[in-house]
C-alpha positions in Angstrom: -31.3 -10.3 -8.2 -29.7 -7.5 -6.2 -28.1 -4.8 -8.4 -27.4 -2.4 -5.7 -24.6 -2.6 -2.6 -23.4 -0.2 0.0 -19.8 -0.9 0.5 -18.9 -0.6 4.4 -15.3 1.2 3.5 -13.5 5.1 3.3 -10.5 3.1 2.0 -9.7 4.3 -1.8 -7.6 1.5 -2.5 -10.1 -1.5 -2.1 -12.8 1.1 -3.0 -11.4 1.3 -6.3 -10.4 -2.4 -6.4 -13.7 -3.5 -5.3 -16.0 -0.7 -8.3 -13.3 -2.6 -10.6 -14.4 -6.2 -10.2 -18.3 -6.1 -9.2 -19.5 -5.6 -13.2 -23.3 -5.4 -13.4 -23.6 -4.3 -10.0 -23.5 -0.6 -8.1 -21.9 -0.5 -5.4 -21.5 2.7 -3.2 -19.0 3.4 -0.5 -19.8 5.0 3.0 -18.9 8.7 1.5 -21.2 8.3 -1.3 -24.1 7.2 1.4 -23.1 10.1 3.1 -22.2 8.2 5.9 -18.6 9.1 7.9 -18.0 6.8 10.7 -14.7 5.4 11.9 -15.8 2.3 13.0 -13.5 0.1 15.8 -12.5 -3.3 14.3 -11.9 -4.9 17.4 -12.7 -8.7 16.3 -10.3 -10.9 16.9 -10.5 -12.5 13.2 -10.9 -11.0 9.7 -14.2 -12.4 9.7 -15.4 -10.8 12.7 -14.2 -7.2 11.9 -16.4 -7.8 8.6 -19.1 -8.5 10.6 -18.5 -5.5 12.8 -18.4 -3.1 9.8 -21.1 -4.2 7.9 -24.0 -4.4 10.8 -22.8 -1.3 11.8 -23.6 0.0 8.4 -26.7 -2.2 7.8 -27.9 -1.0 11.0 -28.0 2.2 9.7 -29.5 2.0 6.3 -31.6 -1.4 6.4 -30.3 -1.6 2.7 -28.0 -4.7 1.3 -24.3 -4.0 2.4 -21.0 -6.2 2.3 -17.6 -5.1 4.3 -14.2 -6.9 3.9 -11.5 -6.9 6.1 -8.0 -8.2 4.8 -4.4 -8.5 5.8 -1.4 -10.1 5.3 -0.3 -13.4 7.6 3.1 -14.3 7.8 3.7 -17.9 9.4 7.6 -17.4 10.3 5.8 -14.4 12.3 2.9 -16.4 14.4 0.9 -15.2 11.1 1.7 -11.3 11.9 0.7 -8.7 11.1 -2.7 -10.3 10.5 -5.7 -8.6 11.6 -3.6 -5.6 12.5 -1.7 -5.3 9.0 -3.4 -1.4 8.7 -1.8 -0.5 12.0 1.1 -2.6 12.4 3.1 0.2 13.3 1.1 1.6 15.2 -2.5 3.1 15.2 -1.8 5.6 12.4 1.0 4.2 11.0 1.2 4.8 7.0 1.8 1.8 4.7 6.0 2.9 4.7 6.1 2.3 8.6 3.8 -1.1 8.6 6.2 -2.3 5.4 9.7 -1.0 7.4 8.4 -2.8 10.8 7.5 -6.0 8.8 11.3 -6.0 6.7 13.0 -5.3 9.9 10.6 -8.2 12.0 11.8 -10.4 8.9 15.6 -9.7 9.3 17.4 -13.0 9.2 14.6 -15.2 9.2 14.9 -17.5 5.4 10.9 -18.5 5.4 9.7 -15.6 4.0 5.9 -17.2 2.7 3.4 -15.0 3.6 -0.3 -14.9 2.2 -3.0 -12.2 1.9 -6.6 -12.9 3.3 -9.6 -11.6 2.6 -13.0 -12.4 4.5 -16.0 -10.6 3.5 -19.2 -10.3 5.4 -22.6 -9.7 3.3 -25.9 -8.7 5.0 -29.1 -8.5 3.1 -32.3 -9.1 5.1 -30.2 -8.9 8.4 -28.4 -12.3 7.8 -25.0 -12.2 7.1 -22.8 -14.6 4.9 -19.5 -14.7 4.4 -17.0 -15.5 1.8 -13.2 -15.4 2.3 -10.1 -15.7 -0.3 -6.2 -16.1 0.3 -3.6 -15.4 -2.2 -0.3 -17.0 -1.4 3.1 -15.8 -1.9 6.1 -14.5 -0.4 8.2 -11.4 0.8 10.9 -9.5 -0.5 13.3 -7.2 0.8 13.1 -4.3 -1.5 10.0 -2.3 -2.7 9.3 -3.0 -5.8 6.2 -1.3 -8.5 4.0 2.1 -7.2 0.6 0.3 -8.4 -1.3 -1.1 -5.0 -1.0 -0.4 -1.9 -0.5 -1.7 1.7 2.5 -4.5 2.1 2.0 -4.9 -2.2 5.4 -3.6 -3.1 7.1 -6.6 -1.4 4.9 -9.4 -2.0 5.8 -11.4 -4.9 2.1 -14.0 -5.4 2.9 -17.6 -5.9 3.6 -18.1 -10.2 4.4 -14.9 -10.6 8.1 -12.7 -10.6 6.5 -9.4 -9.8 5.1 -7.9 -7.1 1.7 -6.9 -6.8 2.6 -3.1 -6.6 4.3 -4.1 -10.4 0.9 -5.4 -11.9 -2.0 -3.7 -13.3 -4.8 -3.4 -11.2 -6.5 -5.5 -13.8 -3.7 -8.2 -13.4 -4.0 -7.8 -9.9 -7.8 -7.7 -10.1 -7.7 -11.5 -11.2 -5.7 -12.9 -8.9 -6.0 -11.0 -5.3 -7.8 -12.5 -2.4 -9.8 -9.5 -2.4 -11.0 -10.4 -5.7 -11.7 -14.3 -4.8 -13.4 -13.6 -1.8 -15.7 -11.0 -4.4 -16.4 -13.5 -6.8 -17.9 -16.1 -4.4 -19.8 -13.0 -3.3 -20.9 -12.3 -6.5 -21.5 -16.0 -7.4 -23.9 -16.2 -4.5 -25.5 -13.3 -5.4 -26.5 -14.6 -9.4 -28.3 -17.5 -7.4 -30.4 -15.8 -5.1 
């Protein structure tokens, strides 16, 4: 069984999500590789830009290595931000900007369902697989909770009356699509 990953992200927040929920295994992220690399996500799905960051990676250390990429979909929006959730607003926009552009996109539109997906590429012995999660919900107007981070403060999941910013990151760690997506991962990996 594989105990060891590499972790194709800089990005604290699903760094720490992602050391959180993989028990029994070590994963590493790029700085801890000593790898910095800005790599260009230019797939056209969440599945592709996985693909993109992990060969990049396991092109460059020949070692087992999984990347994610994840966004919110909104369908009253053509399912935007999508893909381009992290730059929404713009290239370097900060998570304020992408959450103001979305609540102002939203502005007199009722359907406010929205959904988080997650698609995770894994590559171990140059073959990739791939494992995706969704976590439904909807959007609020108001920032709620400082726990998270992204569009989290205004999206309330499906069952619950708080946002994900408001929950733990062990409540949040059992529900997220970040976290489904991980334990089909992980579930794959305990078979092989």
């Amino acid at each position: 069984m594989i105990t060891k990953l590499v972790f194709a992200s800089q990005n604290k927040g699903k760094i720490n999500e992602i050391k959180s929920i993989c028990k029994g295994i070590q994963v590493s992220d790029l700085r801890e590789i000593g790898l910095s690399v800005d790599i260009k996500e230019n797939g056209k799905t969440f599945c592709e830009n996985a693909y993109i960051k992990a060969s990049y990676v396991y092109n460059k250390i020949k070692m087992p290595v999984f990347a994610d990429d994840s966004g919110l979909e909104v369908p009253a929006l053509n399912y935007a931000p999508g893909i381009f959730s992290a730059r929404y607003a713009g290239e370097d926009a900060s998570d304020e900007q992408n959450i103001t552009k979305l609540l102002n996109n939203l502005i007199n539109i009722k359907n406010r369902e929205a959904q988080f997906v997650c698609c995770i590429c894994l590559i171990i012995n140059g073959i990739p697989y791939y494992f995706t999660g969704i976590l439904k919900g909807h959007i609020i107007n108001d920032k709620r909770g400082t726990n998270g981070f992204g569009y989290d403060p205004i999206f309330i999941p499906q069952g619950f009356d708080k946002t994900l910013a408001e929950l733990s990151l062990e409540e949040k760690n059992r529900i997220s699509h970040r976290y489904k997506a991980l334990k089909k991962m992980l579930d794959f990996l305990s078979k092989i």
